[in-house]
C-alpha positions as CSV (number, residue, x, y, z in Angstrom):
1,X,139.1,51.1,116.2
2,X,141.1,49.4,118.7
3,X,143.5,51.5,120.5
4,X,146.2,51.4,122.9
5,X,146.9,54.5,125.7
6,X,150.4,53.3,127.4
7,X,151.3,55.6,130.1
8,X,154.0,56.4,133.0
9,X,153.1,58.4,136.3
10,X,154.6,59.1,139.3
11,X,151.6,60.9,141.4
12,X,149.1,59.5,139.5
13,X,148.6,62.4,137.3
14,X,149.3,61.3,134.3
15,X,147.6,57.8,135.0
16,X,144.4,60.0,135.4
17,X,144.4,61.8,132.5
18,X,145.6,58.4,130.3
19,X,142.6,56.8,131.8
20,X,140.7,59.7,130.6
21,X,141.9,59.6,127.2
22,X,141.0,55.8,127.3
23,X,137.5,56.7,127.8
24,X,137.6,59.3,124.9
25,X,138.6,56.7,122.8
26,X,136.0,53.9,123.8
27,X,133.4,55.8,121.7
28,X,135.0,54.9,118.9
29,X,136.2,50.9,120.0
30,X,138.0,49.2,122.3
31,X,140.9,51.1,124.5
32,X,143.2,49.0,126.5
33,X,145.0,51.7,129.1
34,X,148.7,50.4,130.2
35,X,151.3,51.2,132.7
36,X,154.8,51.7,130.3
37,X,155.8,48.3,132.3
38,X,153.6,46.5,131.3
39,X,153.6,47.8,127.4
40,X,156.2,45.9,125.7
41,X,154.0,42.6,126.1
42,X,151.4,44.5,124.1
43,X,152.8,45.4,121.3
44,X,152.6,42.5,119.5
45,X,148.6,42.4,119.6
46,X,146.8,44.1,116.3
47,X,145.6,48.1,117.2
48,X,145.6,51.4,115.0
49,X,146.4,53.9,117.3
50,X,148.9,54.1,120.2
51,X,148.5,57.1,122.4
52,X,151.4,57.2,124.7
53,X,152.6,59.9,127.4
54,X,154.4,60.5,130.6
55,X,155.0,63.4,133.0
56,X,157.4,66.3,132.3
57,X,160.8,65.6,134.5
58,X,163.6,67.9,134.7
59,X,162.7,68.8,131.1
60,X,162.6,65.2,129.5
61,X,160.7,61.6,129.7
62,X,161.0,59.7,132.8
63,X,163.9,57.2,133.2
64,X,160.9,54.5,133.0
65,X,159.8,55.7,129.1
66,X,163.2,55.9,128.5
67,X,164.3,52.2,129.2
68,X,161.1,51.3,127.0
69,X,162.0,53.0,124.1
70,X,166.0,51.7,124.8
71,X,164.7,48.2,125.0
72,X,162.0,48.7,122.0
73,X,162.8,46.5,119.0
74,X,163.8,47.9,115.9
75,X,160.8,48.7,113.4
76,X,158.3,47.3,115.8
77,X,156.2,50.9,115.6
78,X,156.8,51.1,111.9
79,X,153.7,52.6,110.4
80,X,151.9,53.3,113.6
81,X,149.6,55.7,114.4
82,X,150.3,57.5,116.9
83,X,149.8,60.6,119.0
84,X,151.4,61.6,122.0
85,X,151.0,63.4,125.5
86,X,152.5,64.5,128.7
87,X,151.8,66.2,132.1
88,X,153.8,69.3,132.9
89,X,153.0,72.5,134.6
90,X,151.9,75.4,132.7
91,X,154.8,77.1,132.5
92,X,155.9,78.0,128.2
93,X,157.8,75.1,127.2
94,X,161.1,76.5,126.6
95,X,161.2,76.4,130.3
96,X,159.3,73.5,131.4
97,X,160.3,71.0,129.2
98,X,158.3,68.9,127.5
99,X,158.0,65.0,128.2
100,X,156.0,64.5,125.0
101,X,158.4,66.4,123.3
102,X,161.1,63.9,123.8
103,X,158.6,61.0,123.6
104,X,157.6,62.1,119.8
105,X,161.3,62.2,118.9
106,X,161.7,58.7,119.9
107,X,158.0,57.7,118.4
108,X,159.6,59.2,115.0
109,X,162.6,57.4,114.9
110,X,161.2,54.3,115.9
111,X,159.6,54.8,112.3
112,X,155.9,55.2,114.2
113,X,153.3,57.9,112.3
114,X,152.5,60.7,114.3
115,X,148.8,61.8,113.6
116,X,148.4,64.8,115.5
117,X,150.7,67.9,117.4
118,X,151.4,66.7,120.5
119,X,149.0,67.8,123.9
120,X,150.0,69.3,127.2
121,X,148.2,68.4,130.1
122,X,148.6,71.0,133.4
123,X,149.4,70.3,137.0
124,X,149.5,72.9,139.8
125,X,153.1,73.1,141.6
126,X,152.8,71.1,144.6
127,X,155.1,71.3,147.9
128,X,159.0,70.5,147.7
129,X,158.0,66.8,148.8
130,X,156.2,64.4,148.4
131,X,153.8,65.3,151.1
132,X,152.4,67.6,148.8
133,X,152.3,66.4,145.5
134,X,151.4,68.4,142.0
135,X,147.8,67.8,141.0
136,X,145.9,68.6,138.0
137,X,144.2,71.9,137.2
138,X,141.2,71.9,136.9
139,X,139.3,70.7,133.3
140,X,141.9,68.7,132.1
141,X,140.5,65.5,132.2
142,X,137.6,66.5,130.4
143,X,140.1,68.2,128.0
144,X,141.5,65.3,127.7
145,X,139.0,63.0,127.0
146,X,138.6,65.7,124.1
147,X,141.4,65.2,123.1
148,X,141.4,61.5,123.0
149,X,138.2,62.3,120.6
150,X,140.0,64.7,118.6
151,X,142.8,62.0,117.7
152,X,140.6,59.0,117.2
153,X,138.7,61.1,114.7
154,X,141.9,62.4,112.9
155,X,143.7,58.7,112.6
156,X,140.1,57.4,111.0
157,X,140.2,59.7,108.6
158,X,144.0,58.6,107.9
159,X,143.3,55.3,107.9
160,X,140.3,55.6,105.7
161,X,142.9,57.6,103.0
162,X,145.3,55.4,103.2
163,X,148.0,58.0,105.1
164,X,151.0,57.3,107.1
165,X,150.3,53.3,106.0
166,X,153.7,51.4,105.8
């Protein structure tokens, strides 16, 4: 399996727990692990699954997961496999919002194949600035290497039936 985890982070949160799922997914192939900026370059190259995710921000995606899914061409997720995941604190999500949320929306209108619910990952509330950033409760990057395990197995056994092919 070769997969792609395409992330965006701004404390370096949600970079920890896409590297994580990375090496969830290494048991089963090659992972490449790729800052949203840097994403739209590889999408042309040949995978199975994309795992993408970003942290919760005022409710929604960050503007930089925004501006790639504004700037993704038309059809070029068709068929994908795809799960998704964000960061957020641990709060229910009719108030915190969900990042992955909104990123699935955009996943299933870009014609992609979602394989799996999307996942939560928690972060503690940090200070008002950024002198005290949110960090990550404790477990979730072994919950999300898990995960990453948990959706690898489930898009083999799609792909091996033949479901959500184009």
């Amino acid at each position: 399996m070769k997969a792609l985890v395409i992330y965006t982070s701004h404390y370096g949160n949600t970079k920890a727990i896409a590297e994580a799922i990375g090496e969830g997914l290494r048991a089963f192939g090659i992972a490449r692990v790729a800052p949203v900026e840097d994403a739209s370059g590889l999408l042309s190259e040949k995978f199975d699954l994309l795992l993408i995710g970003g942290p919760t921000e005022q409710r929604d995606m960050t503007e930089p997961m925004a501006c790639f899914f504004d700037r993704l061409e038309r059809d070029t997720l068709r068929g994908t496999a795809v799960a998704v995941f964000d960061t957020r604190l641990q709060w229910p999500r009719w108030m915190s919002g969900s990042a992955a949320a909104r990123i699935e929306a955009r996943l299933r209108k870009a014609g992609a194949h979602v394989v799996t619910p999307d996942e939560s990952f928690f972060v503690k509330a940090g200070g008002a600035s950024d002198r005290h950033p949110p960090v990550l409760e404790d477990g979730e990057l072994d919950r999300a290497r898990a995960w990453a395990t948990s959706v690898a197995r489930t898009a083999m056994a799609g792909a091996s039936t033949g479901a959500g092919q184009a």
